[in-house]
N, C-alpha and C positions, 0 to 999 in steps of 0.2 A: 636475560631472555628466558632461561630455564623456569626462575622465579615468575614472571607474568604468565607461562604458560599453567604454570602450577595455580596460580591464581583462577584463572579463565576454566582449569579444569574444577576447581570446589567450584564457584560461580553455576557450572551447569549441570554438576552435580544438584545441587542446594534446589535450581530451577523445576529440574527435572521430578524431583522427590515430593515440590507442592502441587500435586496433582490436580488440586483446585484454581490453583494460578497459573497452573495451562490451559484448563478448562475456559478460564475468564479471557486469557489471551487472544481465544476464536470466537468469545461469543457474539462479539458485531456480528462478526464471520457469518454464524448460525444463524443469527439473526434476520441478515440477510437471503439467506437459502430458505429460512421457512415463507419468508413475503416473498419470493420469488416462486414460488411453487404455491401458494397459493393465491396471490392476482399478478402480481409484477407480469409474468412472462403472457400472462393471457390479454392484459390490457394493451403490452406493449406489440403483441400480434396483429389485435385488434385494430391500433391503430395503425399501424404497417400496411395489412392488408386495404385500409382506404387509399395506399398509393399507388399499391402495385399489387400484382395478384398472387392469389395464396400458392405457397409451393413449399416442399418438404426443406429447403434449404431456408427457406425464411427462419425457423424456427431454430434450425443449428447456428445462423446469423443473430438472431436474439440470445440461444443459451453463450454466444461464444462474447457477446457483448457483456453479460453478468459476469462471465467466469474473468475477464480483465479485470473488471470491478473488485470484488472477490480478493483475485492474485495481489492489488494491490492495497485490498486495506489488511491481509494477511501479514506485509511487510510491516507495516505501522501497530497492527495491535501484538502480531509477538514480541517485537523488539521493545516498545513499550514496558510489557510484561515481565521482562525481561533486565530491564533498569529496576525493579519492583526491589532485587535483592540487592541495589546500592544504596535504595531507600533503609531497609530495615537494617543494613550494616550502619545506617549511620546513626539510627536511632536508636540500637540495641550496641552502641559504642562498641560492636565488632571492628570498626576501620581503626578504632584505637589501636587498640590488640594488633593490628596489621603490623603500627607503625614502632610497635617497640621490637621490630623486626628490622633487620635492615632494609626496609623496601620505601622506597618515595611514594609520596601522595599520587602524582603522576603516575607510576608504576600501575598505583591501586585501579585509578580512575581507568586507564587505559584499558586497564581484566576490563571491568562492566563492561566497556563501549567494544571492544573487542568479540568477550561474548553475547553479547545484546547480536551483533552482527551476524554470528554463528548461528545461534538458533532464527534468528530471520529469514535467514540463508535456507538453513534444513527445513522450517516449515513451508517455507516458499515453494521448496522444490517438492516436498509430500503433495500439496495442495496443486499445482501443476499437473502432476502424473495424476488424481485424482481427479483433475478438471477436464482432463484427454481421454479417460476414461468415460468420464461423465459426458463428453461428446460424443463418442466411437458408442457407444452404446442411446445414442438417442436419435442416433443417423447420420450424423456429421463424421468429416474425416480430420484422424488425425492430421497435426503437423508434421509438412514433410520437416526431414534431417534439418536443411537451409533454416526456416521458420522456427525450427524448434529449438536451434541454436541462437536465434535473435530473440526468442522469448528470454532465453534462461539469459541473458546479456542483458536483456532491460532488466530481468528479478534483481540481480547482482546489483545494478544500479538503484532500483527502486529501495531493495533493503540499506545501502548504503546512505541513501537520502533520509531513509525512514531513522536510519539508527544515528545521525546524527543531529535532525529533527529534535526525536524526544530527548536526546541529549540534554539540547538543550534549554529544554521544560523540565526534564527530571533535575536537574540543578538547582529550577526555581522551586523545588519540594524540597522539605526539610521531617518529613514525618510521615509515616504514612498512610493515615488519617488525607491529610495533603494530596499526597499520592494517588489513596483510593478515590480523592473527588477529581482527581486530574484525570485518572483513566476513564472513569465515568465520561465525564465533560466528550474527551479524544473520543471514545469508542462511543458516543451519541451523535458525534457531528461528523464522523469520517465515514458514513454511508452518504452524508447531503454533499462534503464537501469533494465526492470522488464521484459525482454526480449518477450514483446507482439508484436512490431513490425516486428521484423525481429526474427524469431527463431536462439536461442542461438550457435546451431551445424553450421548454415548457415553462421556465423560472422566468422574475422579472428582470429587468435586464440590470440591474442593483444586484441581484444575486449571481448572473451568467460570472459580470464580471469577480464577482469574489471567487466564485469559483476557478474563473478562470485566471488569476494571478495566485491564488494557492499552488504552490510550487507542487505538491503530492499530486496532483489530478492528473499532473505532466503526464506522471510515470502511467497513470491508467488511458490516458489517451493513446500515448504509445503502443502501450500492450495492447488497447481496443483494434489497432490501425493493422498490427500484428499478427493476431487472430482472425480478425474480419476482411481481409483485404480479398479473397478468393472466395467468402458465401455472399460479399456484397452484389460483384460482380455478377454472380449466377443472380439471385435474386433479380435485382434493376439492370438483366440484362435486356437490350434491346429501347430501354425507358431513357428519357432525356437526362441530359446532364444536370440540367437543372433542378430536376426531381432527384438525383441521388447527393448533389450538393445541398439539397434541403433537408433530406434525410440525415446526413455524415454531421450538419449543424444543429441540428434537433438532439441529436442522439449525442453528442459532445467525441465524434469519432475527428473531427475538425473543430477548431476554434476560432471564432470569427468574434475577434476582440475590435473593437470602434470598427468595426468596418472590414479591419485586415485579416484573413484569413490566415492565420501562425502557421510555420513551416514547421516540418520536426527539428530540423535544426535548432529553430530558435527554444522550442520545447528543451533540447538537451540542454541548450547554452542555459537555460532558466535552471535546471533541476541541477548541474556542477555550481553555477556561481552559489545557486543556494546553500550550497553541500560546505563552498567555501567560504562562505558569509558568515554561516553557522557555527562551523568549528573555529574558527575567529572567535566568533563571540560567547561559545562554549570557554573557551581558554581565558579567557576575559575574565568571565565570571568563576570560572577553577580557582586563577590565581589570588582575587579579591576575598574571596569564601576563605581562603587558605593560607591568610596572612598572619 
């Protein structure tokens, strides 16, 4: 135990010190926050406002619908980023060096996935306080205690998905050369596939569904359902059911797969089996690489 922690600590040292592969770790992140400041939040009022009429809450209901988005491609591009130093341990035959120690390959693997998880964790929760902030100050109110405590409950969960995930994609990299077109590739399509770019109801229905059996989007519907549940209500108060059920499927706050509107249950039950699928087949592929 002493040994893996020791491990986990160079790991986030090593992390920490490439200033630039933190930088790259947020830049969907950024990425995101510059289109959203300048059309995202004004188109996505724009249309809002043809359903129901304009009020100051409307627009703390749209920024708190980004910042889910946001919190959850947070989880996915740090821990990503974050695998980045099991890639160059293997190509720079640092993990050799490891093993004329007495430490198992397992041991080794276990540091990454371990701190992959940690700095997921620590950005997830920066970027949270950050995002409360970034409400409280544009008119919205924070999350009570209750809420704030189910936010940081789904993070835990989303980085745990996340950091098993790239697991086991960072396994199918051997270089990284590799690596850097695989982060490219993840941090190009995890703004469409957590459906921040283009809302979910507006895609074709080919895309709804990809989106919606991508197991990561779980975690941002969740967070969406979390954060929005109390400026929805103000917004479409008094407005038909039907007009805010049109809304909640448009905007991917609900998923309405062939027809069936997904419970959150079934959401959780999708984002553990996935969690379990993966590290399954993470181990799989450990053990054959390592024959």
């Amino acid at each position: 135990m002493e040994v893996l922690f020791s491990l986990v600590q160079r790991n986030n040292k090593v992390f920490r010190r490439d200033k630039t592969q933190v930088f790259y770790s947020l830049l969907s992140v950024i990425i995101v926050i510059i289109l959203y400041a300048v059309f995202l939040q004004k188109t996505q009022v724009n249309a809002i406002e043809q359903m129901t009429k304009s009020t100051p809450e409307l627009v703390t209901m749209v920024n708190e619908w980004i910042v889910a988005g946001l919190l959850s491609m947070t989880a996915v591009s740090t821990t990503l980023a974050a695998y980045g130093i099991a890639v160059k341990d293997l190509e720079s035959k640092a993990q050799a060096d490891f093993l004329t120690a007495p430490i198992s390959r397992a041991t080794i693997q276990f540091s990454y996935v371990l701190n992959a998880f940690i700095i997921g964790c620590i950005f997830s929760f920066i970027a949270l306080i950050g995002c409360e902030i970034f409400i409280a100050t544009t008119g919205g109110q924070l999350l009570s205690l209750e809420a704030f405590i189910k936010v940081v409950g789904l993070l835990f969960i989303s980085v745990l998905l996340a950091s098993v995930f790239n697991l086991f994609l960072v396994l199918l990299a051997n270089t990284q050369h590799s690596f850097s077109t695989l982060s490219t590739i993840v941090g190009t399509a995890l703004g469409f596939f957590c459906g921040v770019y283009v809302p979910v109801g507006a895609l074709p229905a080919f895309a709804q569904n990809l989106i919606m059996y991508f197991p990561i989007s779980h975690t941002t519907l969740l967070l969406r359902n979390a954060f929005m549940d109390n400026s929805i209500s103000k917004v479409f108060e008094g407005a038909p059911a039907s007009q805010v059920e049109d809304y909640k499927i448009m905007y991917g706050i609900v998923y309405d797969l062939h027809g069936n509107i997904l419970s959150t249950s079934t959401s959780i039950i999708i984002i553990f089996v996935t969690i379990i699928v993966l590290a399954i087949l993470s181990i799989i592929i450990f053990k054959k690489k390592n024959k």
